[in-house]
Backbone bond lengths (Angstrom), bond angles and torsions (degrees), N, CA, C in turn:
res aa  C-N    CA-C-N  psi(-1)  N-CA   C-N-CA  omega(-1)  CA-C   N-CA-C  phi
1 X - - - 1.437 - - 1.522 108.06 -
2 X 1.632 125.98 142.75 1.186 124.30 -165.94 1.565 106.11 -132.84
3 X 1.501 103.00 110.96 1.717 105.23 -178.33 1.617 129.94 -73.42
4 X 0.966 120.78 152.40 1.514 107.03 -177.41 1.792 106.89 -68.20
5 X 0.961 131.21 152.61 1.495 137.53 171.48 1.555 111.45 -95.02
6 X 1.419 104.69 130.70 1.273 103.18 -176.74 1.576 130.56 -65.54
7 X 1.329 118.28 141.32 1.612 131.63 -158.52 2.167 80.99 -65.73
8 X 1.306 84.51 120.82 1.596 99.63 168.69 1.584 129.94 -97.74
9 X 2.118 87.61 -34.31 1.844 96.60 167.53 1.544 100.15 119.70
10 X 1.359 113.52 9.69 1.416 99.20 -156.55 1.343 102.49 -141.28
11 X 1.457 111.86 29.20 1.237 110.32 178.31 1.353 116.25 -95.08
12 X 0.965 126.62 173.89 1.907 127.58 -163.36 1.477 98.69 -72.41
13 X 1.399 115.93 -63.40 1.138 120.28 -154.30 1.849 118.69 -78.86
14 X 1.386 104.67 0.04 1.790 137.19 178.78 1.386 97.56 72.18
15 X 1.301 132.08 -15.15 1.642 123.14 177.55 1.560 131.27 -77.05
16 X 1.037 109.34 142.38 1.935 103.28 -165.74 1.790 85.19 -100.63
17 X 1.518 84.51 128.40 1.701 101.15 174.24 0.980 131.17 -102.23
18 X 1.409 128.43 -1.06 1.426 148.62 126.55 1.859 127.32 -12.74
19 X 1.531 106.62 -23.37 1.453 113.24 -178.10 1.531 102.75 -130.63
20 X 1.360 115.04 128.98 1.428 126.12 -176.68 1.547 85.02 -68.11
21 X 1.182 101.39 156.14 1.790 134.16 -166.16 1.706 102.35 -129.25
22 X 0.937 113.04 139.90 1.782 113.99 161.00 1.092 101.24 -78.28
23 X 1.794 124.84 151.46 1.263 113.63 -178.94 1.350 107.41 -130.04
24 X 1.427 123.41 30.30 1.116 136.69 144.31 2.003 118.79 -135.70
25 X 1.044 114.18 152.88 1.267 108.56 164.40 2.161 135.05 -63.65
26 X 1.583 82.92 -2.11 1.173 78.54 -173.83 1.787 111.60 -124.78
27 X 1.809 101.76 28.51 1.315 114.00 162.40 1.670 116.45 -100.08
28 X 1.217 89.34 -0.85 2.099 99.36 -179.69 1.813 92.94 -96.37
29 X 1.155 93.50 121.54 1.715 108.00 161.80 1.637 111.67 -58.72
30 X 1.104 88.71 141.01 1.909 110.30 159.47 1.318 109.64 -83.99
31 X 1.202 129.63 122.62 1.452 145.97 -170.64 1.713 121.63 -115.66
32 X 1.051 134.33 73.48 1.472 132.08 -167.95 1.503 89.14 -78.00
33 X 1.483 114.93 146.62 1.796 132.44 178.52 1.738 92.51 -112.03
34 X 1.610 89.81 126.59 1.342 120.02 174.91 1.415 118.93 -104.32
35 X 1.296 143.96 178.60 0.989 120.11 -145.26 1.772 83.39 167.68
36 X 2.016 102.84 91.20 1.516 108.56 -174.85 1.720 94.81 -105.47
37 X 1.512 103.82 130.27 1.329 114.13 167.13 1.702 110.57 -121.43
38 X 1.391 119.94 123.13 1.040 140.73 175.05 1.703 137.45 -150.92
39 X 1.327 118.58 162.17 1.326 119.42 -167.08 2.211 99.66 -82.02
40 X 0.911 111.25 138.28 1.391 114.38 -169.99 1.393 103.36 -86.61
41 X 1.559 127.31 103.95 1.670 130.76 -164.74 1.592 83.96 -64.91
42 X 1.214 159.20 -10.46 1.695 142.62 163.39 1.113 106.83 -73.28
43 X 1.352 116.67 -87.29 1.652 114.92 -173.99 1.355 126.61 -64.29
44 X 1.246 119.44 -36.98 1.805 126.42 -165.85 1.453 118.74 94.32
45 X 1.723 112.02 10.97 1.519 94.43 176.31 1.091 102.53 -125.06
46 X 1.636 125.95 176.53 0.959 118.45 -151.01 1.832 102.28 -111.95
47 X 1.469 100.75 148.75 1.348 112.60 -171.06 1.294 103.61 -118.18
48 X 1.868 103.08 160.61 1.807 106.59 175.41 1.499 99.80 -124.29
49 X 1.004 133.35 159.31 1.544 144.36 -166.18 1.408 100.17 -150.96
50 X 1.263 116.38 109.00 1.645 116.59 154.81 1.452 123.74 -127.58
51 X 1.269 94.05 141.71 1.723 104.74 -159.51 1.657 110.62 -144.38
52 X 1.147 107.85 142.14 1.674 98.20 161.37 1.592 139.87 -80.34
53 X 1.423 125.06 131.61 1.451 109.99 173.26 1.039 116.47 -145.62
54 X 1.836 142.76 159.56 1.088 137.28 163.98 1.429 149.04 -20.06
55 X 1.500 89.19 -36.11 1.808 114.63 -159.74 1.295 95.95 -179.68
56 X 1.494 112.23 165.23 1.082 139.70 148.86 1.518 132.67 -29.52
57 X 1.659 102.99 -40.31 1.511 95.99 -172.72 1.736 101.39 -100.58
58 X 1.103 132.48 -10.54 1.473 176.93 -78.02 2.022 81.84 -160.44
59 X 1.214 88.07 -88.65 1.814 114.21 175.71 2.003 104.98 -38.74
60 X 1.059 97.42 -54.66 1.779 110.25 170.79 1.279 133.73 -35.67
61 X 1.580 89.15 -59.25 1.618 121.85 174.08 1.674 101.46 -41.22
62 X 1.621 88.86 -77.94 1.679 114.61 -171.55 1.522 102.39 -35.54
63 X 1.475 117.05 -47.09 1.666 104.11 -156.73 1.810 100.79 -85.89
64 X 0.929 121.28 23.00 1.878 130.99 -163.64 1.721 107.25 -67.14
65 X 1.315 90.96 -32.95 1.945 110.90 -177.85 1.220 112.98 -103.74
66 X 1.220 124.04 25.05 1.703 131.00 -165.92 1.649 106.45 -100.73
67 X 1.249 130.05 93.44 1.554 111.68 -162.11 1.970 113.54 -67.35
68 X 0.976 72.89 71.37 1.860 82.58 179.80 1.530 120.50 -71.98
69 X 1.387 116.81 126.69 1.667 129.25 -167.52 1.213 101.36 -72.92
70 X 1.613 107.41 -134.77 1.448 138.44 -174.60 1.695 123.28 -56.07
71 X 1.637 98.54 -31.66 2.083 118.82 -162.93 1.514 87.84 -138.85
72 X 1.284 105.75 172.94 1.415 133.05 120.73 1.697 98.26 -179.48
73 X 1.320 106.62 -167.15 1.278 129.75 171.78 1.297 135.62 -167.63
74 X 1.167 159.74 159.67 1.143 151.49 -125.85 2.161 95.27 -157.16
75 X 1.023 92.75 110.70 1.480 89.31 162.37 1.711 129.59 -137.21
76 X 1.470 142.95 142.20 1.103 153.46 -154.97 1.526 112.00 -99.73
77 X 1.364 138.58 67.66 1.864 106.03 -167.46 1.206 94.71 99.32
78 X 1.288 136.62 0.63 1.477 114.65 167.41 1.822 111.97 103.36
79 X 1.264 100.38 -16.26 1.566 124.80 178.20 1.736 90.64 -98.68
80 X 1.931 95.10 133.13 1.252 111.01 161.79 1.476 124.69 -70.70
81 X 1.011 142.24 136.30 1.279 137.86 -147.27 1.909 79.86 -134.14
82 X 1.203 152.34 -70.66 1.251 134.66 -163.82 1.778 91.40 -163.63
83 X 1.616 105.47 157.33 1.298 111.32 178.71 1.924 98.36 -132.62
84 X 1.456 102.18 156.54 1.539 122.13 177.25 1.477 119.08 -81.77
85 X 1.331 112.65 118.56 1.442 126.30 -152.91 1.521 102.19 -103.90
86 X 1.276 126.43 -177.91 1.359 116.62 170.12 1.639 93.81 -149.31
87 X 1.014 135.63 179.70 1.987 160.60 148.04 1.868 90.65 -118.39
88 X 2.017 77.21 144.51 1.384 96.28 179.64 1.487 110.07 -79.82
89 X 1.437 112.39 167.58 1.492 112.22 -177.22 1.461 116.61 77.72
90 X 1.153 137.05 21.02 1.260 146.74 -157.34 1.229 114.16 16.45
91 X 1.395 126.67 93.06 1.400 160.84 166.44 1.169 106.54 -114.38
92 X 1.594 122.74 143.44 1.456 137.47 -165.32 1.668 91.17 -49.52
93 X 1.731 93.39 167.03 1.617 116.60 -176.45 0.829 114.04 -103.54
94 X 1.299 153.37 -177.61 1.612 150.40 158.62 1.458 114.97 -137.46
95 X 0.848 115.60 -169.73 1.712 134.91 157.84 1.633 122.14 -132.13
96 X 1.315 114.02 112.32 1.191 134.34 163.55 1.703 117.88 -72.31
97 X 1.006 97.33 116.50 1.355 124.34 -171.06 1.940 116.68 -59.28
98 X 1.042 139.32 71.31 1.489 109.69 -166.88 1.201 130.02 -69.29
């Protein structure tokens, strides 16, 4: 097995070759930071979650395991992007879109 050698500074080309590189710009993802605020269905207080994701539905996915209470909402930039709805009688929840 053959380890990379550590970047010393003195190589010709000035780049340390030790770290895979993308070798185009359009193999690095675009990442929008989300930013889930909600009431915690365990404790009752309210929590913030920020994370990165693709998109919107991307962002959705991710929050699926989030034990979320009564509210929350999800916003991008400071802009609300959709909030967590409920039906009475405990019937599934949704998300309302803003």
């Amino acid at each position: 097995m053959k380890f990379p050698q550590p970047y010393s500074g003195s190589s010709d080309d000035g780049e340390c070759d030790c770290l895979p590189r993308p070798e185009t710009p359009a193999e690095v993802p675009v990442l929008d930071t989300f930013v889930l605020r909600y009431q915690d269905a365990w404790f009752g207080m309210e929590k913030r979650v920020a994370f990165e994701a693709a998109d919107v539905a991307a962002a959705l996915a991710m929050m699926e395991r989030e034990p979320i209470g009564a509210w929350a909402e999800l916003t991008r930039e400071g802009e609300i992007i959709c909030r967590r709805g409920f039906e009475p009688g405990g019937a599934a929840d949704y998300w309302v879109v803003d």
